[in-house]
C-alpha positions in Angstrom: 102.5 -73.1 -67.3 102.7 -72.6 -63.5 100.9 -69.0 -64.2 97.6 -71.2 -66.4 97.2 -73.7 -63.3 97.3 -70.8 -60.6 94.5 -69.4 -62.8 92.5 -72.3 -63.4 93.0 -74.0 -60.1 90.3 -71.8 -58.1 88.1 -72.5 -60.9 88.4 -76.6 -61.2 88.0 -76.1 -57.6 85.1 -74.3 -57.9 83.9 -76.9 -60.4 83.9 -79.3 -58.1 82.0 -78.0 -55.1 79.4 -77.3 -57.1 78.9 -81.0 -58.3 79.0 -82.0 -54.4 75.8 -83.1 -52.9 74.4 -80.4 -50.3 71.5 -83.0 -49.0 68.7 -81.3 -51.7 66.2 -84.8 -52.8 63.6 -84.0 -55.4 60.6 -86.2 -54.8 58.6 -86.5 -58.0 54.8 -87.0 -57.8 51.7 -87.9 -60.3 50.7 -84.3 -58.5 51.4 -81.9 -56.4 48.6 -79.9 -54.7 49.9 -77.3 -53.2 47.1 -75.1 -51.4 48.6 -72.2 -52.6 46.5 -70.3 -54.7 49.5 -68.4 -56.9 50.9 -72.0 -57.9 48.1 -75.0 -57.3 49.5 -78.2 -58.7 53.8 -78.8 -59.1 54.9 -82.1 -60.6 58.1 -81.7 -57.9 59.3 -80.7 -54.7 62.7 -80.4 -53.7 64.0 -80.8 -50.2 66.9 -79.6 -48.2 67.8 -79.8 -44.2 63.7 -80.3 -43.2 62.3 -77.8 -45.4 60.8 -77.1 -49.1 63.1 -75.4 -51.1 61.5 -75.7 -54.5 58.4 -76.5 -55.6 57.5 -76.8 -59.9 58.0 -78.7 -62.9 61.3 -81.9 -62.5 63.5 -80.6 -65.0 62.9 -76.8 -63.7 64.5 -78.1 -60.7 66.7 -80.3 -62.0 68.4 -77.3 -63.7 67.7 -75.4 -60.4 69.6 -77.8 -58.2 72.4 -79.5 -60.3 73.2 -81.4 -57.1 70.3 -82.9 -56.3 69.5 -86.4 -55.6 66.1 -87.9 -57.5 63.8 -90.0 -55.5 61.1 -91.3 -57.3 59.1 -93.0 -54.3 56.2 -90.8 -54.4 56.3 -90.7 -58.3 52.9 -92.8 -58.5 51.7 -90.9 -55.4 49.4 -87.5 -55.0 51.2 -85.3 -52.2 49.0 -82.9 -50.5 50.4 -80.1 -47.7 50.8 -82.7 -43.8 47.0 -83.1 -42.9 46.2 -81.3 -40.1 44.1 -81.7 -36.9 44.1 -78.8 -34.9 42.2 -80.1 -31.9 42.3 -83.3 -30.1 42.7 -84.5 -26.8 46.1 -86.6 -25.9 45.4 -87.9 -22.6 41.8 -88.1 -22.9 42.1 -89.8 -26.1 44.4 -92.6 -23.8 42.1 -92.6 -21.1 39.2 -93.4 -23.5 41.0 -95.9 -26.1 42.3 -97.7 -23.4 39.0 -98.7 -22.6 36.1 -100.9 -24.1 33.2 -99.3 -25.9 29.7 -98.6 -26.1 28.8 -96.4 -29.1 25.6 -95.6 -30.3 27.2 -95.6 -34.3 29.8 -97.5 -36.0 33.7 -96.1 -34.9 36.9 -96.5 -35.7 39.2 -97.6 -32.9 42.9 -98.7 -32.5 40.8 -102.1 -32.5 39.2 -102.0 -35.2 35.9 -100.7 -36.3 33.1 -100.9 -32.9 29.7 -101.6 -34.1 27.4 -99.1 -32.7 24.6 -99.7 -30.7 21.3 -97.6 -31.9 18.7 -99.0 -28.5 18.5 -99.8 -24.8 17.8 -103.1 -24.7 20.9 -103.9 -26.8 22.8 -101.5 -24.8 22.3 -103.2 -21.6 22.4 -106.7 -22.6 26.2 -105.0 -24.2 27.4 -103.8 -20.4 26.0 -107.1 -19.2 27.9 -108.9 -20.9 30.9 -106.8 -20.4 30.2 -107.3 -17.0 30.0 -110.8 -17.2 33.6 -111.4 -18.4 35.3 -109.6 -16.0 37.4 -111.6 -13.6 37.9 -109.6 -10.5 35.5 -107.3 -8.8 37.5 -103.7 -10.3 34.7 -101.6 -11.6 33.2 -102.1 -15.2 34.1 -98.6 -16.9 32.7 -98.4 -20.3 32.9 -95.0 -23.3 30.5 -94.1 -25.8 26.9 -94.1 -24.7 24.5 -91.8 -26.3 20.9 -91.1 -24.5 19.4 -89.6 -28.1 20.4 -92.9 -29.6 20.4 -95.3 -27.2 17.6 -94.4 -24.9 17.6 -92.6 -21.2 19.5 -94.9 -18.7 20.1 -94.2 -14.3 20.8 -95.6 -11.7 18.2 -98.7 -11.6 19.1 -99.8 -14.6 22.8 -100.3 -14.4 21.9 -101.6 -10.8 19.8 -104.4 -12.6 22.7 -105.4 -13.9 24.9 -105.9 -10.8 24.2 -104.3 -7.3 27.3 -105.3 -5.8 30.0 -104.6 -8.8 30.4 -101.1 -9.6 29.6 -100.1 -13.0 30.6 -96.8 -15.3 29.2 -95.6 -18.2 30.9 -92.9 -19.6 28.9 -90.4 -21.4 29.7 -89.9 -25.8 30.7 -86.0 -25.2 33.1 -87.2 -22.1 31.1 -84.5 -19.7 29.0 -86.6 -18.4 29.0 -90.0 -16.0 26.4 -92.8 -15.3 26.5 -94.4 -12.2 25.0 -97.8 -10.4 25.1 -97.7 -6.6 28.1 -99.6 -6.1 29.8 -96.9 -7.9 27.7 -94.2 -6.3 29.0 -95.4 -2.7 32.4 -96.3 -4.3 32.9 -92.7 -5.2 30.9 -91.4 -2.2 28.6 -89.2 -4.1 25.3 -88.2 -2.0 22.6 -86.4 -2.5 23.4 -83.3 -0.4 26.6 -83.2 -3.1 23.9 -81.4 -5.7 24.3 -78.2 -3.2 27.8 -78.0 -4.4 27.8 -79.4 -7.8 24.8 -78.9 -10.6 26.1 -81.6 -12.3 25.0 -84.1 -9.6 21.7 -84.8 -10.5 18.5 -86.0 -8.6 15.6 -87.0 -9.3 11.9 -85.9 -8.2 12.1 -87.3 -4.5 15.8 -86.4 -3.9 17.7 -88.9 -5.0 20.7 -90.1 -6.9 19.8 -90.4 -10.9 23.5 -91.7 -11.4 24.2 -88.8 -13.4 27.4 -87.0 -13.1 28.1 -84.2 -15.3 29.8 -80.3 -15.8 30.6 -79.5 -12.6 30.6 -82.2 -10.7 33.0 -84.0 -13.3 36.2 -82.1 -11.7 35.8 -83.2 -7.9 35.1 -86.9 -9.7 38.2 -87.6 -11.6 40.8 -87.5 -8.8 38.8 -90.8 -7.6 38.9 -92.1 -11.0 42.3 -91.7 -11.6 43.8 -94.5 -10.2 41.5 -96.5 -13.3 41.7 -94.0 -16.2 45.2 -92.5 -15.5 47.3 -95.6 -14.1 50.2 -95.9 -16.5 49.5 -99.5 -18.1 46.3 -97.7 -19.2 47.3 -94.9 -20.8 50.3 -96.7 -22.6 47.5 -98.9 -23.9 45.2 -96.0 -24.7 48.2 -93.8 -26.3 49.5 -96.0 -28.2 46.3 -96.8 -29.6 45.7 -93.1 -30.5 48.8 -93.2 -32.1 47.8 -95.8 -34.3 45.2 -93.8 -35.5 46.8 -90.1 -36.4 48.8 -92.8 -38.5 46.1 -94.2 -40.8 44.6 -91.0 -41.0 47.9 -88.8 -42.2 48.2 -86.7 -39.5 51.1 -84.4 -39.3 50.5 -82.1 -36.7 48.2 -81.9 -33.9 47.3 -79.7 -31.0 46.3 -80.8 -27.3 43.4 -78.1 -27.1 43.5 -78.4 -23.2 47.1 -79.1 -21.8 47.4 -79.1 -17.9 43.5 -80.5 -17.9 44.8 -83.4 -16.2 47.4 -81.8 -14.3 50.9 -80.7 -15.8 53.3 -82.9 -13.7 51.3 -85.9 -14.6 50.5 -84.8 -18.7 54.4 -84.1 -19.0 55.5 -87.2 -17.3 52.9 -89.2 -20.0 53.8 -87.1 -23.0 58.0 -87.7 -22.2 57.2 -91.1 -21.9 55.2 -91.7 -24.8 56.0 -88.9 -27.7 59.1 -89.1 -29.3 61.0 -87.0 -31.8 60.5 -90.3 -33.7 56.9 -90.3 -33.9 55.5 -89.5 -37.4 53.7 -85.9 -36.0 54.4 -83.1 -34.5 52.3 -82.1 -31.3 51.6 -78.7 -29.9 50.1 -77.7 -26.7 47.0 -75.3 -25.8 47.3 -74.4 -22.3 43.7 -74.2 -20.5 42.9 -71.3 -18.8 41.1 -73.3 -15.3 44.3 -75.6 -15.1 46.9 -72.9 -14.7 44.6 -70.7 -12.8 44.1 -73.1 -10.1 48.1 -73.5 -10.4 49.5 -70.2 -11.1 46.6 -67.7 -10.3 47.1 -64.2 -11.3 50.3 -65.4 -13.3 48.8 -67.6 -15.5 49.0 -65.4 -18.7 52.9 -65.1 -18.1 53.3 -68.8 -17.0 52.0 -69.5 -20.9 54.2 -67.1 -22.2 57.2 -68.0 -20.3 56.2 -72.0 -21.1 56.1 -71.1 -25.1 59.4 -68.9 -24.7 61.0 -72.4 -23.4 59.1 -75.3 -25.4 58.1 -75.2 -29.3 55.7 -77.5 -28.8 53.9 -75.0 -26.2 51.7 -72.6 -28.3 51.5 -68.6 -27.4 48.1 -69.4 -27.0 45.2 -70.2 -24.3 41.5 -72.5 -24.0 38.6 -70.7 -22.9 35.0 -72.2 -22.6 31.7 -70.1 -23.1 29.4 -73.1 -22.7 29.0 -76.9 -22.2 28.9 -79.8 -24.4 27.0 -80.7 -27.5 26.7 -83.8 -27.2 25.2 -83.7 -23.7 22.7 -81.4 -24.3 24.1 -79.2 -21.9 25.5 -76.1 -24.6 23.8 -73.0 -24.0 20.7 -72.0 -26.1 18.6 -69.5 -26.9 14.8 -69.6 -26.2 13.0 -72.2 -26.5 16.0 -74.0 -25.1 16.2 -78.0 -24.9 12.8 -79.4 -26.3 13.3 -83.1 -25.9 16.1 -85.5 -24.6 18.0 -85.5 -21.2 17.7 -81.7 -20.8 14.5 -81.1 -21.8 12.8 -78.1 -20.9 16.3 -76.6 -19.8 18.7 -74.2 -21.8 21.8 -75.5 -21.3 24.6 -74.6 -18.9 27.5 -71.6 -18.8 31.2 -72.7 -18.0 32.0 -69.3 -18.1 29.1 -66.5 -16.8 28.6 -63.4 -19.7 29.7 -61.0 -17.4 32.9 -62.1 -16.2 33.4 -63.0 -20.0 34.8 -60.3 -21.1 37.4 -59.8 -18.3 38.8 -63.3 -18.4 39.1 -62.6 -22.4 41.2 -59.3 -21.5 43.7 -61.3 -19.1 45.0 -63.3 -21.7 44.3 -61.2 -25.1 45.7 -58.1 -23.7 49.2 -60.3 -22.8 49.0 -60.7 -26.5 47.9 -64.9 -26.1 45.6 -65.9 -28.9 42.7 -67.2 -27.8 40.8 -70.7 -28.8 37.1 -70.6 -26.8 34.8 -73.8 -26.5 31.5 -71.8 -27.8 29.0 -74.6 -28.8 25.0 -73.1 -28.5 23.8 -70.2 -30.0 23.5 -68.2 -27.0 27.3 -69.3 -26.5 28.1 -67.3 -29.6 26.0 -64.5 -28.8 28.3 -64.4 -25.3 31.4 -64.7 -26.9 31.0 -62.1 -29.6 29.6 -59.8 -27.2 32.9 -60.2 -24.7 35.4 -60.5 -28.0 34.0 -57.1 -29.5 34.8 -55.2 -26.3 38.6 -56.5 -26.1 41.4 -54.5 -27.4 43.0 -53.8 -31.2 45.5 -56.7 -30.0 49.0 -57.3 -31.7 49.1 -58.0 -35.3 48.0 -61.5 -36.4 46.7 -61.9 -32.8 43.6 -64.0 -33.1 40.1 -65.1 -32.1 39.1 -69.1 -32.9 35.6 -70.2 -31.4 36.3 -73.9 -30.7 33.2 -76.0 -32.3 30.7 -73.9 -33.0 27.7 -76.4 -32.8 25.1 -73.5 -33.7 25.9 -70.6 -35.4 23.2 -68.1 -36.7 24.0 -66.3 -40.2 24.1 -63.0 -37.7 26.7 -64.5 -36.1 28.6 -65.6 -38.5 28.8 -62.0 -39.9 29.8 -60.0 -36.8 32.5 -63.0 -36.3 33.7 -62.0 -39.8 33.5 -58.1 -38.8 35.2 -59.0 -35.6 38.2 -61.8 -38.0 37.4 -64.1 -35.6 38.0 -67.7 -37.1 36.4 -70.8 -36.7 37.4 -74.5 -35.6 34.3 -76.3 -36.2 33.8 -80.2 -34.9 33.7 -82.3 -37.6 31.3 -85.0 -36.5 28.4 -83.1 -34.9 26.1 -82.7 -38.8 27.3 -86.7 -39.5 26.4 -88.2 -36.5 23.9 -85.7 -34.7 21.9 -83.7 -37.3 18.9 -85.8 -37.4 18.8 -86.7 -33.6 18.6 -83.2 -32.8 16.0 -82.0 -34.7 13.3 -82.4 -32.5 15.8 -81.7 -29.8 16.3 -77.7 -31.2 13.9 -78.1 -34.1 14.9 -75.5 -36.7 17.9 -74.5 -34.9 19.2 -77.9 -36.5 19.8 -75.6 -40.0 22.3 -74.1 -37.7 25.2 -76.9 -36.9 28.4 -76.1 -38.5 27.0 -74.4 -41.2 30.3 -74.2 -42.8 29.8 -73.1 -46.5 28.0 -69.7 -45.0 31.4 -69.5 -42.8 33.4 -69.1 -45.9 31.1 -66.6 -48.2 31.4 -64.4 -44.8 34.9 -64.3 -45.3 36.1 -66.2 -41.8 38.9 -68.7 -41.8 37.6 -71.7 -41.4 39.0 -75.3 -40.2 37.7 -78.7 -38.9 39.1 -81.0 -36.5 38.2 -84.3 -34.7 37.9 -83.2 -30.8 39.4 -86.9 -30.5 38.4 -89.7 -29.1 35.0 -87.9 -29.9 36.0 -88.7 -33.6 38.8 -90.4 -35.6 41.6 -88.2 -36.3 40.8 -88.7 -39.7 41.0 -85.3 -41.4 40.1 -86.7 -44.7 36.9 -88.6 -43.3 35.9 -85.1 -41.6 36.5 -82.8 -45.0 34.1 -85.3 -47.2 31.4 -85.3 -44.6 31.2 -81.5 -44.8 31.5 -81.3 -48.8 28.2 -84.0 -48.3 26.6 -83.5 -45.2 25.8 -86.7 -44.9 24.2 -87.9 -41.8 24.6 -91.3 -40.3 21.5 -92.5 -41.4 21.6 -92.1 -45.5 20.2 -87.9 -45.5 21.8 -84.7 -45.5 21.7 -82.0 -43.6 21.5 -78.5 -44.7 22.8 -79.2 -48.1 23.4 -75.6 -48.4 26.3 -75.7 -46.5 28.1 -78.1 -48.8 32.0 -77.2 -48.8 33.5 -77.7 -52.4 36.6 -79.8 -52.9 39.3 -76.5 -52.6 37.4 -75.3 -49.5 37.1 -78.9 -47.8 41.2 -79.6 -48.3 41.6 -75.6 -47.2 40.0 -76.9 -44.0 42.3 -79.6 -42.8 45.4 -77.9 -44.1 46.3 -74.0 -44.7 43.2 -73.4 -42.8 43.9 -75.8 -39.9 47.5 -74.5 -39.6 46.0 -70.9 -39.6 44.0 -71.4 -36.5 47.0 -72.5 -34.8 49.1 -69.3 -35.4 51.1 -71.6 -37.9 50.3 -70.4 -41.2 53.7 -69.4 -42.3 55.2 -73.1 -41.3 53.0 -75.4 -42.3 49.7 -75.9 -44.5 50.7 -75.8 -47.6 53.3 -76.8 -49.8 55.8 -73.7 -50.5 59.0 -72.8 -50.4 60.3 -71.7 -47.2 57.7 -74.4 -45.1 58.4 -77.0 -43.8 58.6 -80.6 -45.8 55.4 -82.2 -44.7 53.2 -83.7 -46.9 50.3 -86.2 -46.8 51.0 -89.2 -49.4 48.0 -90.1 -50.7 46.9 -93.1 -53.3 44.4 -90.8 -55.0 44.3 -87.4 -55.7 41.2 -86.0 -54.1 40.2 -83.2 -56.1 39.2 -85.6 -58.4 36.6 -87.5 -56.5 33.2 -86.9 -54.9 33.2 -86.0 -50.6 31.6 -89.4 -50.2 34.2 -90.9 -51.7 37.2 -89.0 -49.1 37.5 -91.1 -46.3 38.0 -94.1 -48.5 41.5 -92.4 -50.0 44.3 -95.0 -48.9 46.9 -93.2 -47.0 50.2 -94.3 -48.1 52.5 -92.3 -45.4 53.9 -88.9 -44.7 56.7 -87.0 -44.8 57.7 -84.8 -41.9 60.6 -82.1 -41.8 61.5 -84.0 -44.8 61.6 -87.9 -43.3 59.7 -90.2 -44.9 57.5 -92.5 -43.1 55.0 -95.2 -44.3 51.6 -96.2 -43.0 51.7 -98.8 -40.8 49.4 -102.3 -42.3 
């Protein structure tokens, strides 16, 4: 007898380890889409310790993991691989949601939903009244103006609204600054300033438009940081952004432009206000002109050393070809501008084409991906040239252009030659592709032409630049699979994205552009547990019908977490 229980004990024993609970939960849904091509749709997933460990029909893992606990609160739901928005602006996005707005089209804000405002005189009669309501004599500072839309404003007009309080108005794309003369003085801007600065602009007898853009942006923002940057203003603003990632599903984000704002002061805001609690996970792009100006020569090494230390710190580095879209001020091949504020002009280089190609060598040959703000179609033709002459690089090292508001067919084929990805802005065919054609006339055919990305073989993601946008992937992914513009057309209806190539975009896509791939963006075993819960399952409904998709919550590294009402 004492010989059959020395025998069976190690096997009772056995017995029962097996039938104890490791921490697996299978989370049953009414589907599954996976975004992985060798297994689509799953009816399961199972989860252990953060991560998917299983991902197929319930009873298949049921048999699989004996142990596992069953919870059936997705089991109405669709899961989809954590949305994705690969390029947004954290303290910007404070700065600007923090304020009161101006837009020239309907957007979503922590708020609520701003009406836009398509003309001058309503514009005006807007900051007026803005004005009016103020209390103490702080300067009005207003986001969201658009001259396309809303008409050409200076100096004069915002001084017929007050000549003694200083007024604001900052500029849709964020370059660019209108000024009354209060704020002129305030600020001390003068004329002689356009010496030093491009970006201060006169007029035809010398003086002051009110215009502050580019270049003359950086010397500005130290004087109005004690407005945009003071800390009850970003904890409004930041908070408010937060809100947003929520509603749209956001898992995972990227600051495309840490240390813009200075390090110390983006650190302190970022301890302060991200937590390991927060429903996302935030990386961070360093930009190349911030840690020049504070590490020089060891910039490259400072990102390396900074990733080597942080997670959330990406191996990676912003670059900028050109100016901004919105502002008319990205660089473009002849005929250039042909109406609006830069009329008769071709735009403006951040970064000259012959000292591209070095500044792309500093960080690529240090083995640092590289994410460049290319927006005009001279841009591209600057970028491509300096990208072609860099090295083989490491293995899975990578190229994104960052935009890419024009892109010629040409272009999108040497990119392709060249495995260069791209991280187009979502909003720019929505909100702009009828206001700029007779801006760039045919070069219109050109914006984000994303479909043409694909059948040339590039990687291809979209993202919200926020505050420029709602972090809304799913509002971005059914604008592209319509084209839809603001004002009931389309756009280049060509360059339609279908429903797997739209939810590529915000996901696998998104996560490849980010050097992220094998983590995140779809839903496999060995990723991490994030998924999207969503009400509807979107393959089964038209792009116009996208955005509308109730959001239900997310899971990230395998917590649960519902949308906020």
């Amino acid at each position: 007898m004492k010989n059959f229980t020395y025998l069976t004990l190690p096997i009772v024993l056995a017995a029962c380890a097996a039938s104890e609970p490791d921490g697996t939960i299978i989370y049953p849904a009414q589907t599954v889409i996976t975004v992985n091509t060798e297994q689509p749709t799953a009816a399961a997933i199972a989860v252990r310790d953060g991560d998917i460990i299983g991902v197929g029909a319930l009873d298949a893992l049921q048999k699989k993991f004996t142990t596992a606990e069953i919870d059936t609160r997705y089991e109405n739901k669709v899961l989809v691989p954590g949305l994705i928005d690969p390029h947004i602006h954290m303290t910007l996005g404070a700065m600007m949601y923090g304020l009161d707005w101006v837009p020239p089209w309907d957007m979503p804000h922590p708020n609520g939903m701003i009406e836009g405002i398509d003309n001058k005189t309503d514009l005006l009669q807007r900051i007026a009244e803005q004005a009016s309501r103020k209390t103490d004599d702080s300067p009005l500072i207003l986001y969201g103006y658009h001259n396309l839309v809303q008409g050409d404003i200076d100096r004069t007009d915002l001084d017929g609204i007050s000549d003694t309080r200083p007024i604001i108005i900052w500029h849709y794309s964020g370059h660019d600054f209108y000024m009354n003369t209060p704020a002129l003085k305030l600020f001390e801007i003068t004329p002689d300033l356009h010496k030093l600065y491009e970006g201060v602009s006169l007029d035809a007898s010398g003086e002051l438009t009110g215009r502050i853009f580019e270049d003359a942006v950086a010397p500005l923002l130290p004087k109005l940081g004690p407005y945009l940057l003071n800390p009850a203003h970003i904890s409004k603003g930041f908070n408010g952004f937060e809100t947003l990632l929520a509603q749209g599903g956001v898992t995972t984000v990227a600051e495309m432009g840490y240390g813009i704002f200075g390090l110390g002061l983006e650190d302190t805001y970022l301890a302060k206000h991200y937590t390991e609690d927060d429903p996302y996970n935030l990386y961070l792009v360093p930009e190349h002109r911030a840690f020049d100006k504070a590490f020089g020569d060891q910039s490259a090494q400072k990102m390396i050393d900074m990733a080597a230390a942080d997670p959330r710190v990406l191996p990676q580095v912003k670059l900028f070809t050109d100016a901004a879209f919105y502002s008319q001020t990205m660089k473009l091949a002849a005929p250039g501008y042909l109406s609006g504020q830069s009329a008769g002009t071709d735009g403006l280089w951040v970064t000259e084409p012959q000292d591209l190609p070095d500044l792309m060598a500093r960080y690529w040959d240090a083995g640092l991906d590289i994410h460049i703000h290319s927006n005009g179609d001279a841009a591209q033709d600057s970028t491509l040239a300096a990208f072609a002459q860099q090295s083989e690089g490491k293995p899975k090292q990578r190229l994104i252009i960052e935009h890419g508001g024009l892109v010629t067919p040409a272009q999108l084929q040497k990119a392709a030659e060249l495995e260069i990805g791209i991280s187009a802005a979502s909003h720019y065919v929505n909100f702009m592709g009828t206001d700029y054609r007779p801006v760039i006339a045919e070069k219109a055919d050109y914006i984000t032409p994303l479909a043409s990305a694909f059948a040339a073989g590039l990687r291809v993601t979209v993202h919200s630049d926020a505050p420029l946008a709602p972090p809304m992937p799913l509002v971005a992914a059914g604008q592209h699979m319509t084209r839809a513009t603001r004002e009931g057309g389309v756009s280049t209806p060509s360059e339609r994205l279908n429903a797997e190539q739209a939810l590529r975009a915000i996901t696998l896509d998104a996560a490849w552009s980010l050097g992220l791939e094998d983590k995140i963006g779809s839903i496999e075993v060995g990723k991490r547990a994030d998924f999207t819960v969503l009400a509807t399952n979107p393959m089964n409904l038209p792009g116009e019908s996208w955005g509308a998709i109730p959001v239900t919550g997310v899971m990230l590294e395998g917590v649960p977490h519902d949308t906020p009402e």
